[in-house]
C-alpha positions in Angstrom: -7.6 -2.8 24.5 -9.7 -1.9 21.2 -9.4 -3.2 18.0 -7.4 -1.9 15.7 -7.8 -1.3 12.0 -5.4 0.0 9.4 -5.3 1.8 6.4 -3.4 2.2 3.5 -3.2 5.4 1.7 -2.0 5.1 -1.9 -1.1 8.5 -4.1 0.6 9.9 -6.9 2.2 12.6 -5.0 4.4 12.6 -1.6 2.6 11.5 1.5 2.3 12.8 4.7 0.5 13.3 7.5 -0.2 17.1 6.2 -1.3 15.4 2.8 -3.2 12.4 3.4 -6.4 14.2 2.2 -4.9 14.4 -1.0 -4.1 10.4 -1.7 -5.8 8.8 -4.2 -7.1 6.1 -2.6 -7.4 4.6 0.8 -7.7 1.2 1.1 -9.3 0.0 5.1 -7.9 -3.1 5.6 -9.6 -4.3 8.2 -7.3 -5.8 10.6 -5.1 -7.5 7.9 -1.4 -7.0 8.1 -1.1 -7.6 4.2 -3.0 -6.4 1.1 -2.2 -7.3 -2.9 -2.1 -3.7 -4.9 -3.1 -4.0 -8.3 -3.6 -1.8 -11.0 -1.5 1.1 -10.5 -0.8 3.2 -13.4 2.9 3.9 -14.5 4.6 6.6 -12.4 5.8 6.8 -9.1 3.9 6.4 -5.4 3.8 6.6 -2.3 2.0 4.6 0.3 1.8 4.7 4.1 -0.3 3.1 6.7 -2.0 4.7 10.1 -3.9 2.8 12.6 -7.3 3.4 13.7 -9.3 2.4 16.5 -13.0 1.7 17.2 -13.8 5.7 18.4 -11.9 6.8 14.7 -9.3 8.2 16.0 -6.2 7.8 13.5 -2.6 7.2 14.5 0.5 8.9 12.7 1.3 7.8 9.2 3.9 4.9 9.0 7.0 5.6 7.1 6.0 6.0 3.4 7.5 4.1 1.1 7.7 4.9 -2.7 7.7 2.9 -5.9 8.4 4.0 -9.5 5.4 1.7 -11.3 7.6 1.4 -14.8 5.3 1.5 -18.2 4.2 -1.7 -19.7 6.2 -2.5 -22.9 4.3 -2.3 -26.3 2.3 -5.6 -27.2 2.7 -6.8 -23.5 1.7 -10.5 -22.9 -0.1 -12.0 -19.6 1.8 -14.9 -18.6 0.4 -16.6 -15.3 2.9 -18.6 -13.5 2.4 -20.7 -10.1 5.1 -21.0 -7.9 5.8 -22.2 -4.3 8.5 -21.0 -2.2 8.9 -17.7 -0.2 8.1 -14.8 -2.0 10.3 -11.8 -1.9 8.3 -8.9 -3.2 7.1 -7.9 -0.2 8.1 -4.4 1.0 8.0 -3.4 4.7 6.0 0.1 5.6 7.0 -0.1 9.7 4.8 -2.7 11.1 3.0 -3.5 8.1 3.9 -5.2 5.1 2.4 -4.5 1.6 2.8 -6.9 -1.6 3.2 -5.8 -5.0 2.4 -8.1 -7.3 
């Protein structure tokens, strides 16, 4: 049994596994079942995750889940709030999850 890694492929336009060349970014994970996205400009996406083992060699994309990002409103405020319980903005992508902020 190898290792295996993921990825996360973030784009702007529909994802497959004919299009993956085109996504905007790839994130490697690593071997990390989660990851925080963050800064994503207003529109939707689409993000999927294949597999990878040590030799490179890439598994099918995950089902792809989209996301319409909505525009910030005008003279948007920060506000940073800490809270403790069980979070419910995770979305799950097949075997792996992926948390929006």
């Amino acid at each position: 049994n190898q290792p295996i890694t993921y990825v996360l492929y973030e784009s702007m336009n529909v994802l497959s596994d004919a299009t993956i060349a085109t996504a905007t970014t790839n994130v490697l994970t690593g071997t990390n079942l989660t990851v925080t996205v963050s800064g994503l400009l207003a529109g939707n996406w689409w993000f999927a995750v294949a597999a990878r083992d040590t030799n490179g060699i890439q598994s099918l994309l995950s089902n792809v889940l989209q996301i319409e990002v909505p525009k910030p409103p005008l003279n948007m405020r920060t506000v940073v709030l800490q809270y403790s319980g069980t979070l419910s903005n995770f979305y799950d992508v097949g075997f792996f999850k992926l948390r929006l902020p």
